[in-house]
C-alpha positions as CSV (number, residue, x, y, z in Angstrom):
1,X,106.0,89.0,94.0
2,X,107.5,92.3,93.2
3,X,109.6,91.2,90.9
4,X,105.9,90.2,88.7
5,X,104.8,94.4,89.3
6,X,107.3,94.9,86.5
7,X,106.0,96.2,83.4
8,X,107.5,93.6,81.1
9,X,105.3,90.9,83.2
10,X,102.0,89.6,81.6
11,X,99.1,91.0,83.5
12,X,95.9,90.7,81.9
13,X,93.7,92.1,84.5
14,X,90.7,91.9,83.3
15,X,90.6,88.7,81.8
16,X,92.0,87.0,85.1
17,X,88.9,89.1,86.9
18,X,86.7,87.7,84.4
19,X,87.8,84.3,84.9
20,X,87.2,84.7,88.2
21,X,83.7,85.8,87.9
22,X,82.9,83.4,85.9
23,X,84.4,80.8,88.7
24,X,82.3,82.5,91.1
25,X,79.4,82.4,89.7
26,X,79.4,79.7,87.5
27,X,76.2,78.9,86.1
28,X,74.1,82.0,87.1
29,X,77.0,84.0,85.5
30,X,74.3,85.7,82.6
31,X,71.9,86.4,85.6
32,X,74.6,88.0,88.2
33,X,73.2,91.5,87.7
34,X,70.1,90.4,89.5
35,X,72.6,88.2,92.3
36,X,74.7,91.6,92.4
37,X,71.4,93.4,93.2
38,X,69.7,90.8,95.4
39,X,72.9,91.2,97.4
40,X,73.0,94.2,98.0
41,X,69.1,94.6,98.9
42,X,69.4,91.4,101.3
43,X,73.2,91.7,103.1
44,X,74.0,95.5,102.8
45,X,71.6,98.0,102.7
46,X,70.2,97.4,106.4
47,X,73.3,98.0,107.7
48,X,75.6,100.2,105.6
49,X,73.2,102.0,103.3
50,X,75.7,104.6,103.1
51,X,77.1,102.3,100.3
52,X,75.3,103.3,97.4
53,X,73.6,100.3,95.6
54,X,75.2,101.7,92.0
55,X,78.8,101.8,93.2
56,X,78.2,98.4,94.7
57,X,77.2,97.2,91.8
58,X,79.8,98.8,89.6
59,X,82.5,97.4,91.9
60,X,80.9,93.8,92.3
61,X,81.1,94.3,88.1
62,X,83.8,96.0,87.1
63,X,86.1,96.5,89.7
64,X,86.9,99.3,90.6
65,X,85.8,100.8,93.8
66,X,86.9,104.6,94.3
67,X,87.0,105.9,91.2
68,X,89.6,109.1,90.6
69,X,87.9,112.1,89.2
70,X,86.5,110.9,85.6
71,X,89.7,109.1,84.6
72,X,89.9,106.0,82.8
73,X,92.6,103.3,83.7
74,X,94.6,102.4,81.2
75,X,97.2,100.2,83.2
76,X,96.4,97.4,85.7
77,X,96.5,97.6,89.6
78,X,99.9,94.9,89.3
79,X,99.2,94.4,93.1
80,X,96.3,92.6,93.0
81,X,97.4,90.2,90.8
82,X,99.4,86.7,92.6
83,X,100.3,83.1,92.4
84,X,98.2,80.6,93.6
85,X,99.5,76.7,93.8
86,X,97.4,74.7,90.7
87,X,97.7,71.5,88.8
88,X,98.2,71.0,85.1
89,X,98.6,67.8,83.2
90,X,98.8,66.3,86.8
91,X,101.9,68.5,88.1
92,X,101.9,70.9,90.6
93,X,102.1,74.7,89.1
94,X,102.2,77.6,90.5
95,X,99.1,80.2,88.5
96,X,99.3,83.9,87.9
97,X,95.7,85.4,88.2
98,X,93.5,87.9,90.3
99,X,92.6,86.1,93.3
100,X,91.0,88.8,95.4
101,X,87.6,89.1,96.4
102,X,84.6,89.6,94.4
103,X,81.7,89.5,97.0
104,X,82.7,91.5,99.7
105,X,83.5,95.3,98.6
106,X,86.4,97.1,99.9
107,X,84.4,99.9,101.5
108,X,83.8,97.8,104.5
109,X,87.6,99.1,105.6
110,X,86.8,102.4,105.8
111,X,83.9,103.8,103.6
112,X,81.2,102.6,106.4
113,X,81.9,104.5,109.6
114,X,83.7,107.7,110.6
115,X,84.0,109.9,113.3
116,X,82.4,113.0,111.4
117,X,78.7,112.6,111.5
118,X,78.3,115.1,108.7
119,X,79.8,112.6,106.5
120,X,76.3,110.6,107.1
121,X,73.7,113.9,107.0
122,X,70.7,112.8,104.4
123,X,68.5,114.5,102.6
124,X,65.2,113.1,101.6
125,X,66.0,109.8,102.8
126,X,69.3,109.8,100.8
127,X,72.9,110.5,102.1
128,X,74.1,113.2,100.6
129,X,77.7,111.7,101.1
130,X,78.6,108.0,99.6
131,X,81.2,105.5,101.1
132,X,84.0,107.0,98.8
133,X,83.8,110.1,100.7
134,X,83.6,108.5,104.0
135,X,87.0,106.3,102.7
136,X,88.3,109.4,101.6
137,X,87.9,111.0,104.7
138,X,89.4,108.1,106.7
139,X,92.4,107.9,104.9
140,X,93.0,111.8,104.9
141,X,91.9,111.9,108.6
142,X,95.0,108.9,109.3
143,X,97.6,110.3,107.4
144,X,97.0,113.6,109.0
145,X,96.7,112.0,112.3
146,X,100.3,110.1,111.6
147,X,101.6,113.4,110.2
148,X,101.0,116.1,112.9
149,X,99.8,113.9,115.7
150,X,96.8,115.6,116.0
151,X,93.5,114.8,115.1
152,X,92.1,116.1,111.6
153,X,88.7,118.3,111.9
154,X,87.0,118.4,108.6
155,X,86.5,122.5,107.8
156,X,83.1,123.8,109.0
157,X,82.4,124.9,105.3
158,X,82.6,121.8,104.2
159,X,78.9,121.2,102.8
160,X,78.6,120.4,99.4
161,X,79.7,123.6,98.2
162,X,83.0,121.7,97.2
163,X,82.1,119.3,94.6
164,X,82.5,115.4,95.2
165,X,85.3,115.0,97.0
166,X,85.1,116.1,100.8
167,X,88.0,118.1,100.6
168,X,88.0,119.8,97.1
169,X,89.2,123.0,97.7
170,X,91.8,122.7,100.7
171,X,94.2,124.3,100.9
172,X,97.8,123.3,102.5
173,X,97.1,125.9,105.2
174,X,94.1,123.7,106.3
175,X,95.5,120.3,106.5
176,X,98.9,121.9,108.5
């Protein structure tokens, strides 16, 4: 498996994705928009609205699930990518592709629930946070935890004065 992270190893990401997609959703493939959406609306907004229907939709579609600033990605997550036992011309083979999930989004780890409620305040009916910052939280919050073997505190002047990401504008004196 690691040996297939090299560079020199085909990994066509996007094409294995697409195949699998397609695989997926097989005939109602033109119309999976409208499955992506009636997903959403039927299995996850009652009980995790704090995923946003959009980044749902642009994970279910493309992907990608926490994006980095506005960066584009010109090399392949290698990681996600495995063998899988398949048959061709009757023989047993083993088949490089993306086998990972395509239904179920990756927030349900840790971009649904955290111990800071502010991560959840609304405004207007909307959260003014999204599962990416509650993720990002979680896996600050961990690795400070495993660090220091204390509990991380988000800073009290944390409120949107930061820009997207909870913790824009940290410092190394706050996370010591």
């Amino acid at each position: 498996v690691l040996k297939s992270w090299r560079e020199e190893t085909e990994c066509d990401m996007e094409a294995w994705r697409e195949k699998r997609m397609r695989s997926y959703f097989e005939d109602r493939y033109d119309y999976r928009k409208n499955l992506i959406d009636w997903d959403y609306s039927m299995n996850i907004k009652g009980w995790a609205e704090i995923i946003h229907s959009k980044l749902y939709m642009w994970w279910r579609q493309e992907g990608i699930a926490y994006e980095i600033r506005d960066s584009r990605y010109p090399q392949p997550n290698r990681t996600l990518a495995s063998y899988t036992e398949g048959k061709q011309k009757g023989h047993s083979k083993l088949v490089r592709g993306y086998w990972g999930d395509v239904v179920q989004s990756p927030y349900w780890a840790l971009g649904v629930d955290a111990e800071d409620a502010r991560l959840f305040k609304k405004r207007s009916y909307q959260h003014v946070k999204t599962c990416q910052h509650v993720a990002e939280y979680n896996v600050y919050a961990m690795l400070h935890e495993l660090r220091t073997g204390s509990k991380f505190k988000m800073p009290d002047e944390d409120d949107e004065i930061h820009g997207r990401s909870f913790w824009g504008g940290l410092s190394h004196r706050d996370t010591a």
